[in-house]
C-alpha positions in Angstrom: -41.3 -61.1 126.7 -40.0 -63.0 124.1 -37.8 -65.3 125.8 -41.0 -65.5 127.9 -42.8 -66.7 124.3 -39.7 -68.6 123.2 -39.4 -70.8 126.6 -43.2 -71.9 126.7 -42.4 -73.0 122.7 -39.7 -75.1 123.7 -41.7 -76.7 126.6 -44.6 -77.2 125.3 -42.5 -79.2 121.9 -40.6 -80.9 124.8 -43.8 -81.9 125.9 -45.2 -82.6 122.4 -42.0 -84.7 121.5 -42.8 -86.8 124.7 -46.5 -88.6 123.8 -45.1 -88.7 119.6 -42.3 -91.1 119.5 -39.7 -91.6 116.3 -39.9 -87.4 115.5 -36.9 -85.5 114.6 -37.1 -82.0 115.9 -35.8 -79.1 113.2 -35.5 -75.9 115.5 -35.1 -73.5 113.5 -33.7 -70.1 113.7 -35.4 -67.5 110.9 -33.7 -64.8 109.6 -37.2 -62.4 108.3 -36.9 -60.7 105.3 -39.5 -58.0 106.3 -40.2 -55.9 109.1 -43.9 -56.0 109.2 -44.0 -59.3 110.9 -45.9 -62.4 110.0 -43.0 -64.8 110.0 -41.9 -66.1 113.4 -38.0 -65.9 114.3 -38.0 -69.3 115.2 -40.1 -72.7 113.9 -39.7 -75.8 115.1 -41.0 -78.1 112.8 -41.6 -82.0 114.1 -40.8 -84.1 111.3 -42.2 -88.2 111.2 -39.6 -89.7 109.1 -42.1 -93.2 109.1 -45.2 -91.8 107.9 -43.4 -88.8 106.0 -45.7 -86.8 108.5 -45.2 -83.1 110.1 -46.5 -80.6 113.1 -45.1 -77.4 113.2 -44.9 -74.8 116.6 -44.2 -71.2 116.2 -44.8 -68.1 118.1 -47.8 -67.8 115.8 -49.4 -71.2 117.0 -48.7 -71.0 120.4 -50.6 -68.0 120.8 -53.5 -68.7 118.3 -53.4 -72.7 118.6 -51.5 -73.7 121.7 -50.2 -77.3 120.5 -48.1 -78.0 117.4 -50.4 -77.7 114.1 -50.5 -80.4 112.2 -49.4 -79.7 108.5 -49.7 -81.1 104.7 -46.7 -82.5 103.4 -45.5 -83.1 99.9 -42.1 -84.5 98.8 -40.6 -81.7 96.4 -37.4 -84.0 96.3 -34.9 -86.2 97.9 -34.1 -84.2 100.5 -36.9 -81.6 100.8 -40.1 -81.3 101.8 -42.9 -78.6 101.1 -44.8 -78.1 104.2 -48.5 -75.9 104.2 -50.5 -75.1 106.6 -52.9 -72.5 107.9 -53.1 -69.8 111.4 -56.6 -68.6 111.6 -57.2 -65.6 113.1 -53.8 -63.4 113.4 -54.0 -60.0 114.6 -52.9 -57.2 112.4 -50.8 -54.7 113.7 -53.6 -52.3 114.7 -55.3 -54.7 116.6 -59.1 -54.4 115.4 -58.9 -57.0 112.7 -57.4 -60.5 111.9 -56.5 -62.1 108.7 -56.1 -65.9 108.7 -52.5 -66.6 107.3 -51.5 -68.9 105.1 -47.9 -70.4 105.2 -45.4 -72.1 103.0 -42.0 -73.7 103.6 -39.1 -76.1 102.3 -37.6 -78.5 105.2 -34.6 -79.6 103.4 -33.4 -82.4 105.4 -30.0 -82.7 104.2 -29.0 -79.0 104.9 -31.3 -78.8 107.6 -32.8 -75.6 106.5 -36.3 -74.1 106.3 -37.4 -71.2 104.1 -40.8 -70.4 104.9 -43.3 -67.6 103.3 -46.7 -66.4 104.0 -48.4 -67.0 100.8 -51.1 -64.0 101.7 -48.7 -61.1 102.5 -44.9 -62.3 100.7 -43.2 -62.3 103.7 -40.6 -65.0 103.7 -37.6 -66.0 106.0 -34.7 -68.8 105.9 -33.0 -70.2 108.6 -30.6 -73.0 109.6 -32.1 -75.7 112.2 -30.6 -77.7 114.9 -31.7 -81.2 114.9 -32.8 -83.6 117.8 -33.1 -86.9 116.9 -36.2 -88.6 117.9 
């Protein structure tokens, strides 16, 4: 099922990266930190270099969203950005309420890395990225 969930992310970016031109794609593999989920194993995050823009796709916004979501960006420093945005409506592990969550990351363009956290529940991940070039 999850390379089910994992080949519909990597269409629909394919797709995605068609219609925006001049994005880098990070794909990014995420070691979790925590077993009680809330951070995707993989992001991809599509980074504008011209406009200093991003979208990201995760397993999270594929099945709440269903298109990359665009994010808010803020230079932290040469090389890195800090990236925020927002999943509404996640389903908790016993399935008879949601809680909106609320995430967190560092694209580091140099190392091509991505530490991401959910600001709500601590969980974090880092993970390495390959790059496409737009």
């Amino acid at each position: 099922m999850k390379r089910i969930a994992l080949s519909a992310i990597a269409a629909a970016v394919s797709l995605a990266g068609q219609t925006a031109f001049a994005e880098t794609v990070y794909d990014c593999e995420i070691k979790v930190f925590t077993n009680n989920g809330w951070i995707a194993p993989r992001v991809i995050v599509m980074w504008n270099e011209e406009d200093k823009s991003a979208r990201v796709y995760d397993r999270y916004v594929h099945k709440l969203v269903g298109e990359p979501l665009q994010v808010k960006v803020e230079q932290r420093n040469e090389v890195s950005y800090n990236l925020d945005w927002r999943v509404d409506d996640i389903p908790v592990s016993n399935a008879r309420m949601s809680m909106d969550g609320l995430y967190a990351a560092v694209l580091n363009v140099q190392k091509n890395t991505l530490s991401v956290r959910n600001v709500r529940t601590g969980a974090r991940g880092r993970g390495k990225c390959k790059v496409k070039q737009g």
